[in-house]
Structures are given as structure tokens and as C-alpha cells.
SEDRENNU-391048 format. One record per residue: x negated, z negated, y negated of N, C-alpha, C, CB in turn. Coordinates in steps of 0.02 Angstrom, whole numbers, plus 50000, padded with zeros to 5 digits. Glycine has a CB too. Example, Ala and Ser with C-alpha at 12.3 -4.5 7.8 and 13.67 -1.06 7.14 Angstrom:
<nodes>
493404961050284493854961050225493404961050165494354954850224/493584964650112493164964350053493554960649998492964971450030/
</nodes>
This chain:
<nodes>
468034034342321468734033542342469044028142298468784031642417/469584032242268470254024142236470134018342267471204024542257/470134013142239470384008342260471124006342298470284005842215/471544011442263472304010342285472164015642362473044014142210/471684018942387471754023142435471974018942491471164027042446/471404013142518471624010342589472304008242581471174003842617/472514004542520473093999742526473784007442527473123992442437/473604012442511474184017842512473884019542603474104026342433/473454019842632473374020842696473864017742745472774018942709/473674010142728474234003342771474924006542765474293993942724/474894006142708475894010342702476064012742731476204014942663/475674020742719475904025242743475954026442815475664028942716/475394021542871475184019942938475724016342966474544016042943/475994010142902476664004542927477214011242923476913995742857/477044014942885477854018642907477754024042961478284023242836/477294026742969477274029643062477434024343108476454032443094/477234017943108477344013043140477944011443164477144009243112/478414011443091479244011243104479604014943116479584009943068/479324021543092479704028143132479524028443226479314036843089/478784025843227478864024643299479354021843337478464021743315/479244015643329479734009643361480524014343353479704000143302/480674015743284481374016943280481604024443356481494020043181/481004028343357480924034343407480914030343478480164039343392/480674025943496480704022643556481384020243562480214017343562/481594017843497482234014743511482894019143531482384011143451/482724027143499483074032843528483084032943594482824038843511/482544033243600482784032043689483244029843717482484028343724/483214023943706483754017843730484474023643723483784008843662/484544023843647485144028443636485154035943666485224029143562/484764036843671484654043343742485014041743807483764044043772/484554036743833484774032943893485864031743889484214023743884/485954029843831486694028643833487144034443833486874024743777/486694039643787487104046143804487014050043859487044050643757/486734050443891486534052643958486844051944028486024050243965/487174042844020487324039444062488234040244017486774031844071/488314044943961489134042743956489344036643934489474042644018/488814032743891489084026043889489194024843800488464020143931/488874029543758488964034343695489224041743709488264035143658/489624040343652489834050643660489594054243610490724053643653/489054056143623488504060643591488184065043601488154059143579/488044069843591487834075943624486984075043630488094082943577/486844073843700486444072843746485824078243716486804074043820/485814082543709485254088043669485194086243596485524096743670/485534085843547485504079743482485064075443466485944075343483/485354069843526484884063043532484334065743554485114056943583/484004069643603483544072943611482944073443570483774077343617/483364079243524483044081943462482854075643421483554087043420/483444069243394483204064543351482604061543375483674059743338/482564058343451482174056043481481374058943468482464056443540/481404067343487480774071543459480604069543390480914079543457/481164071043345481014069543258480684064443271481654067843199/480824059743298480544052743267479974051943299480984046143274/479804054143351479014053943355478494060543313478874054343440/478724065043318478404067643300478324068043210478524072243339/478864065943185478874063943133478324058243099479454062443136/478344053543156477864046043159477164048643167478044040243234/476894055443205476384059443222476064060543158476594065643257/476584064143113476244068143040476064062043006476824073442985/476574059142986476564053042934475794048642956477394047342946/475834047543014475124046443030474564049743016475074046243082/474304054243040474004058543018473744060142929474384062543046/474144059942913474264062242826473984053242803475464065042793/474164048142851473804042542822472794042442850474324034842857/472884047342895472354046742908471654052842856472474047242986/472174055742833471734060642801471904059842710471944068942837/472134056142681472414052042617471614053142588472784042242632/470954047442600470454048842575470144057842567470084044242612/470454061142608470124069342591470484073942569469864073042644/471054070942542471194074942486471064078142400471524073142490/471054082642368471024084042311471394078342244471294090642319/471914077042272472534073742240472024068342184473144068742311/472404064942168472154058842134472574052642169472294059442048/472734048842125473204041642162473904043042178473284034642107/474084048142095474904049942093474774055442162475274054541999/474594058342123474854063142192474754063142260474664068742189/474254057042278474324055742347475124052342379473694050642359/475164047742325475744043542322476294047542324475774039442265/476284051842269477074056842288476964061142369477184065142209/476504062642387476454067542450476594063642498475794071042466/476424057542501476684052242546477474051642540476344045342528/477924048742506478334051642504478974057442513478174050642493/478504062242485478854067442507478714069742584478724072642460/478114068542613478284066742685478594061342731477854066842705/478704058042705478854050942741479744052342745478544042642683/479944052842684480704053442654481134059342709480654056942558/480904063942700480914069642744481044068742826480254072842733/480334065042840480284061942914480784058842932479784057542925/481024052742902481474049742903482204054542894481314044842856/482294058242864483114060542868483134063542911483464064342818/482554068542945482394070943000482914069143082481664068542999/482614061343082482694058443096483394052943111482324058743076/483744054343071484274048043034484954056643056483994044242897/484834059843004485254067542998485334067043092484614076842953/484804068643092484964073543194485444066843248483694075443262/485094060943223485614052343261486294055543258485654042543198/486354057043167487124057043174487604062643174487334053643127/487254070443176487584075643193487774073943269487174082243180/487234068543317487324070143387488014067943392486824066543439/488304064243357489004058943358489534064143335488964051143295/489494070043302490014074743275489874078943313490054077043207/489334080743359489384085843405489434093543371489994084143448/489054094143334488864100643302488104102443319488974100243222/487964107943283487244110543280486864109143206487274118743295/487274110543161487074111143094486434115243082486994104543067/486484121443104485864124943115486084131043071485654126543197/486814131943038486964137543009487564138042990486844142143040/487914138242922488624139042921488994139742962488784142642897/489644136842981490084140943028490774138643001489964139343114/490764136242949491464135842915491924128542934491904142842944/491604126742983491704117943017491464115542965491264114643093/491864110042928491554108542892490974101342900491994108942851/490984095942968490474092942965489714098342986490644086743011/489944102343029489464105143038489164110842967489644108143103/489574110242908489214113242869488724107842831489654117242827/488944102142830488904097642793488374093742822489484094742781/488114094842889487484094342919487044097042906487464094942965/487294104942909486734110042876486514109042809486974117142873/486854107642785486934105542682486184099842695488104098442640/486394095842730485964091242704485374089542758486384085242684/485364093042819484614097042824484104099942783484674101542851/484574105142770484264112242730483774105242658485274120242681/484364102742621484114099942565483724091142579484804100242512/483654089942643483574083042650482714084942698484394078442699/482834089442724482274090542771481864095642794482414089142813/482224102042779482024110342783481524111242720482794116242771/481694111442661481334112542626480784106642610481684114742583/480964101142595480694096942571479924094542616481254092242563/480024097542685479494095442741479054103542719479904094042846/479234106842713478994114342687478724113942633479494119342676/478914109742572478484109542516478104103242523478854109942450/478064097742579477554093742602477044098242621477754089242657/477084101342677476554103242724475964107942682476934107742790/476404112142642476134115842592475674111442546476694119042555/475914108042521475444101942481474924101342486475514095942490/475034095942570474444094442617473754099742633474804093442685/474164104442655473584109042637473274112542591473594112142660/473464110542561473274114542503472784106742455474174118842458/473034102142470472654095842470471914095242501473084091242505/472134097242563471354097742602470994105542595471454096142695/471064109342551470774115642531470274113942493471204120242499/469724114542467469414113042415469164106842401469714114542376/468754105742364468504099142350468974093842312467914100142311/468564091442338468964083442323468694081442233468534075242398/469044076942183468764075642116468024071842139469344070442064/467414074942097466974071142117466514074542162467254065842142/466764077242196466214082642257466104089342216466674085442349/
</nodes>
């Protein structure tokens, strides 16, 4: 195993860590839309709230399986990334569609709500799609060395 492996582990573990906390902290903002005290669409915050744990779930995970991948250093490092980045807009995107009160799940000619979809589609749809793909395809086969 790299040397750079554990210290890319911590990272990648401190950032499930902060996507946690930040997902707990949804709550709170759950709690305000719920109660009417934000005007935000109550299913939204929801959804961000889900992103961000379950988001904090993978990113974890992917730090926990970093040593059994195929990759080398770079490419552990970029896959981290390209999951983490993802997680996060996940995350950040769904907070603030809840505040415009759209879906952003599909054109409809509105334009924040296209402009949600825009930057789903390119911030988190694909980009978590050509993560996951990675990953597995990371843990397929031997590792350099085996």
C-alpha cells in the first residue's frame, strides 16, 4: 500500500465527517421549514437532508475501501474527488432549489427550475454515475502488485 493511501483515507473520512455534521445541521433547517419559520419546500429540505447523509455514507465507505482498489495514487485521488464534489452539490443544489420551490427534475420552461435541472444533471447526475462506475470497476480485479 502507498504511503499517500492512509493520509488520502483521513481526508476523504474528514469529508464524510463534514457532510455529516452539515446533514444534521439540515435538520435544524428541516425543523424551520416544517414549523413555517423558513419558506421552503418542506419535501426539498427533506431530500437535501437525505443527500447529505447519505452522501456522507458513500464518501465514507469509498474511504474505507481506498486501499482495495486497482487505481494507483492519481487515480485514487481523482475518484475521491469526483465523489466527494458531486456529494457535496448533491447536497448544496437540493438546500437551494428548496428556497425557489421547484423540482428541477426535468425541463419545464421555468426558468429557475430549468436552471436547477442544468446544474443537477451537470453538477451531480452524471458526475456521481461516472463515480460509481469507477469505483467499481476499481474494486473489479486485482489490485497493482497482486
Amino acid at each position: 500500500m502507498s504511503a499517500t493511501v492512509p493520509s488520502l483515507q483521513r481526508k476523504t473520512a474528514a469529508a464524510a465527517a463534514i457532510l455529516m455534521v452539515i446533514a444534521f445541521l439540515g435538520g435544524v433547517l428541516l425543523g424551520a421549514a416544517q414549523t413555517k419559520k423558513v419558506d421552503a419546500d418542506v419535501g426539498a429540505v427533506v431530500a437535501a437532508h437525505l443527500n447529505a447523509l447519505l452522501g456522507s455514507l458513500w464518501i465514507g465507505v469509498l474511504a474505507f475501501t481506498l486501499p482495495m482498489l486497482r487505481y494507483g495514487d492519481v487515480g485514487k485521488k481523482r475518484l475521491v474527488l469526483a465523489t466527494v464534489l458531486p456529494a457535496y452539490a448533491n447536497w448544496l443544489v437540493t438546500t437551494v432549489k428548496a428556497f425557489f420551490h421547484v423540482a428541477g427534475v426535468e425541463p419545464t420552461g421555468d426558468s429557475a427550475n430549468d436552471i436547477v435541472f442544468g446544474t443537477l444533471t451537470a453538477l451531480v447526475v452524471i458526475p456521481s454515475f461516472v463515480a460509481a462506475i469507477a469505483w467499481a470497476y476499481g474494486l473489479l480485479g486485482p489490485r497493482d502488485g497482486d
